[in-house]
N, C-alpha and C positions, 0 to 999 in steps of 0.2 A: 504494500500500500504506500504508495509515496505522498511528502508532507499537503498538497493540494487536495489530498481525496482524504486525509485523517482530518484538516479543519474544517472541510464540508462535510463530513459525518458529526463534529463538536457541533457546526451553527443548527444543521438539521436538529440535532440533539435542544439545543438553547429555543426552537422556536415551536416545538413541543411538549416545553415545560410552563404550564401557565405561569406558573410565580416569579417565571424569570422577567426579567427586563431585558427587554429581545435585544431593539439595534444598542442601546451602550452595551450591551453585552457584548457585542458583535464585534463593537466599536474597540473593546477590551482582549482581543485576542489576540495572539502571534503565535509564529512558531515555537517560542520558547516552550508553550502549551507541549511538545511533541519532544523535550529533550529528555532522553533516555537514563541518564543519571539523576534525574532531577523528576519524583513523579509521588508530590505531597500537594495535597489540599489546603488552605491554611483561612482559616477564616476569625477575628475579635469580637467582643463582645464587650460590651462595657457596664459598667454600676451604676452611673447616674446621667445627667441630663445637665446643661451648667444650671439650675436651679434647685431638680433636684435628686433625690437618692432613688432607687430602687427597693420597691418590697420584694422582688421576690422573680420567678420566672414566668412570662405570659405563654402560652400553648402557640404561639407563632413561632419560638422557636425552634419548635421541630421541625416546622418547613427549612428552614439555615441546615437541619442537619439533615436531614431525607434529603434534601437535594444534594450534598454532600455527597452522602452514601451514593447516591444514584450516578452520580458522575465519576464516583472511584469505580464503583464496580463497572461501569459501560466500557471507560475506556483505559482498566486497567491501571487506575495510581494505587501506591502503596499505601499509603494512610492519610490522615486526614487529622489536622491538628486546630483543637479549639483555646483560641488565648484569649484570658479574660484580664482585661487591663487594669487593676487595680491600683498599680501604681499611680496612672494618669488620673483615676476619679481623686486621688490625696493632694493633685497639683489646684483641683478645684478649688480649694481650702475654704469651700460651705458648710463642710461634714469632719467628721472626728477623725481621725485614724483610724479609732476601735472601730466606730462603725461600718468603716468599708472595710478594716479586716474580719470584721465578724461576718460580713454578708459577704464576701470574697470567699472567705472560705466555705459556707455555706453551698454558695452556687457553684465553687467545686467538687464540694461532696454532692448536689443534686444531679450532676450533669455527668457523675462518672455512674450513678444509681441510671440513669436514663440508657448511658450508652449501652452497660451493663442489660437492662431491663429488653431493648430491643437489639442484645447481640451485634451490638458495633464494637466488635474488639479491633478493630484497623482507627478506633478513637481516642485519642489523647487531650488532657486536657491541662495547659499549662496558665499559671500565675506570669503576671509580669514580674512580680514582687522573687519571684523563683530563682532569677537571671540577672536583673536589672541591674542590682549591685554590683555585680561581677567587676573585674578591670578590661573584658573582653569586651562588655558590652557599652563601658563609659568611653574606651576608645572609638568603639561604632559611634557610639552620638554623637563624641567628639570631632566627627567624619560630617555632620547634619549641621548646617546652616541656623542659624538660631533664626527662629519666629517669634511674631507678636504673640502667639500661644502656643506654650510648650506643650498642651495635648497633641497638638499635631506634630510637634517635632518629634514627639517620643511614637506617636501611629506609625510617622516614617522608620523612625529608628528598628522596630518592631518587626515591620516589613520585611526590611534589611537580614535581620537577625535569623529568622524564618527562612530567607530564601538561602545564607551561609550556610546555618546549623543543621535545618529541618532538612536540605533540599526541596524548598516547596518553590513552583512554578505555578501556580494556580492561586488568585487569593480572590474570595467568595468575599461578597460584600451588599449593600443594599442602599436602596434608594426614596426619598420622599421626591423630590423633584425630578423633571425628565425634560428631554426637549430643551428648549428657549429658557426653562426653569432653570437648568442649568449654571446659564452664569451667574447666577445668587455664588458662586461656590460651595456648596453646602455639601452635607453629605460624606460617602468615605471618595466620592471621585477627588475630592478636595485632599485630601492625604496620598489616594493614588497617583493623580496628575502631580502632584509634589515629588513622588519619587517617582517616578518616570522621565521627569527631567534631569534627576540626581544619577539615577542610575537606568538610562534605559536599557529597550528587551532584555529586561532580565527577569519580568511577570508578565504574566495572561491575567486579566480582570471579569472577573462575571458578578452582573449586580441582582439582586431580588429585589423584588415588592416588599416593600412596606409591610410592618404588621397595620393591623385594623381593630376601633376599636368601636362600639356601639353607641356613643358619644357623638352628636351632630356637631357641638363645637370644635371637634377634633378625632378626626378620622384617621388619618395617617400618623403613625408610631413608629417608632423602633420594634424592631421585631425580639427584642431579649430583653427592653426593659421595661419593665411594671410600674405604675407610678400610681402612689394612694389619689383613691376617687375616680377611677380609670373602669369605664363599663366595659367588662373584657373578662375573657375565660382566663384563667390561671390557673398553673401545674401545681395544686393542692390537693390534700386532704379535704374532702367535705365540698370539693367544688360540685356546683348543681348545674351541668350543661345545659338542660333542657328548661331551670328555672331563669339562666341567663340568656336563652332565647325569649322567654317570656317578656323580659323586661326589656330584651331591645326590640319585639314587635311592636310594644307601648310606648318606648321611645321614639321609634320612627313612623310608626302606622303603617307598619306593611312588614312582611316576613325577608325581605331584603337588607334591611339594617344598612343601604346607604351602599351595598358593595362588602359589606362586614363577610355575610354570607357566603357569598362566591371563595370570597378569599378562604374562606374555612375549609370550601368543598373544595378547594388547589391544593390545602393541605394537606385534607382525607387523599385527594387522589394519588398524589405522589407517593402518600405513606403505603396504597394499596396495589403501586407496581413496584414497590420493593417485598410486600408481606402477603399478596393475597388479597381477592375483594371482599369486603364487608357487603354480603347481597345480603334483601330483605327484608334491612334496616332502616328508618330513618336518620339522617345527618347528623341529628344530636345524638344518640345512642352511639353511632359511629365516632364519633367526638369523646363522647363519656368513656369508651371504652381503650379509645386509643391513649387518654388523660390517665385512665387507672393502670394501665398498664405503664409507661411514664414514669410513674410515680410509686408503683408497689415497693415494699420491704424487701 
């Protein structure tokens, strides 16, 4: 198969995937995608927002990692690496230390229970805080142009880090704006396009959809982080799928939730050509069931 006929089988693959964000996806790809010593996943995650912290994990991030999964096994990468950045939510300095190392470590014991739970043993799940100190890694920054915000100098750094240590040529990522939206800078193209200039073809970029949440004032989310007062399903004990559809057909007047919905059914789907379909069922059962299993002991 020569490199022309592997990246039109990759885009074939990106414009089959609802959740994906087709052309910057598209727009995100080279051949580096195809180098043979280099064949890692690498996607972050983060604990707050600049205002505020995170409770906890939303059910949108299983689409980040189903779609992971689905792309290591199609085309053959070795693993697939989840970094949760905690270092950078302490550069915020709205929140304590304790507090984002308490929910830091937390969301790594939840996400290794998850991997665990639906047999993603090709999943690793690394801290910033793991590495960051190192003398290896303060040289790499040391390598990074200083910014008006050191979150982003340290996403770059990050990147970098991943693409030396891990061998990762792929990095999963996501989007709220698209299109003309675009030059706001926002988003992780804003960290990506940063280091593409630092370092070009040295990554392939593929971006998701937004999480979703049942909220008319605010739809579009981060797909990993939870924010108190956020109408939205979450990876808990005791969560009520089908009593949180209730309350967003009351909130919106109609069983669509605004787009909420679809987006739900991209993530059943995805989940059910890696595992099997759920026939039979309706969507929230299907949701409830994918949630408990997630989240079992």
């Amino acid at each position: 198969m020569d490199k022309n006929e592997s990246i039109s089988k990759f885009i074939i693959f990106l414009k089959n995937e609802p959740l994906i964000e087709v052309g910057e996806s598209i727009n995100g790809i080279s051949e580096v995608l195809l180098q043979k010593d280099k064949r890692t996943i690498f996607y972050g995650t983060g604990l707050c927002t600049p205002t505020s912290i995170s409770i906890g994990l939303p059910f949108d991030v299983l689409g980040m990692i189903f779609i992971a999964e689905r792309i290591r096994k199609t085309f053959n990468f070795n693993k697939v690496v989840h970094h949760i950045a905690d270092t950078h939510a302490k550069s915020n300095n709205l929140f304590s230390d304790e507090e984002i190392e308490n929910l830091a470590k937390k969301t790594k014991a939840d996400l290794a229970k998850i991997f665990r739970n639906f047999g993603l043993n090709n999943f690793e799940v690394n801290l910033a805080s793991d590495f960051d100190k190192t003398s290896e890694y303060k040289d790499l920054l040391n390598q990074i142009p200083k910014t008006e915000n050191e979150y982003v100098r340290r996403e770059i750094a990050d990147i970098r880090w991943f693409s030396i240590k891990h061998s990762v040529n792929l990095k999963l990522g996501w989007l709220i704006n698209t299109g003309s939206d675009l030059q706001q800078g926002s988003d992780e193209m804003l960290f990506d396009g940063n280091f593409s200039k630092l370092f070009p073809n040295s990554m392939s970029f593929i971006y998701l959809k937004p999480g979703r949440t049942f909220n008319r004032a605010r739809q579009r989310v981060s797909p990993y982080i939870f924010l108190k007062g956020e109408n939205r399903i979450m990876l808990r004990k005791g969560e009520d799928v089908k009593e949180k559809f209730r309350q967003a057909e009351i909130e919106w007047g109609d069983k669509f939730f605004g787009g909420a919905r679809k987006h739900l059914e991209n993530i059943v789907h995805v989940y059910e050509k890696l595992y099997g379909n759920m026939t039979g069922i309706p969507l929230e059962e299907k949701i409830q069931q994918i949630l408990d299993k997630a989240i079992a002991e």
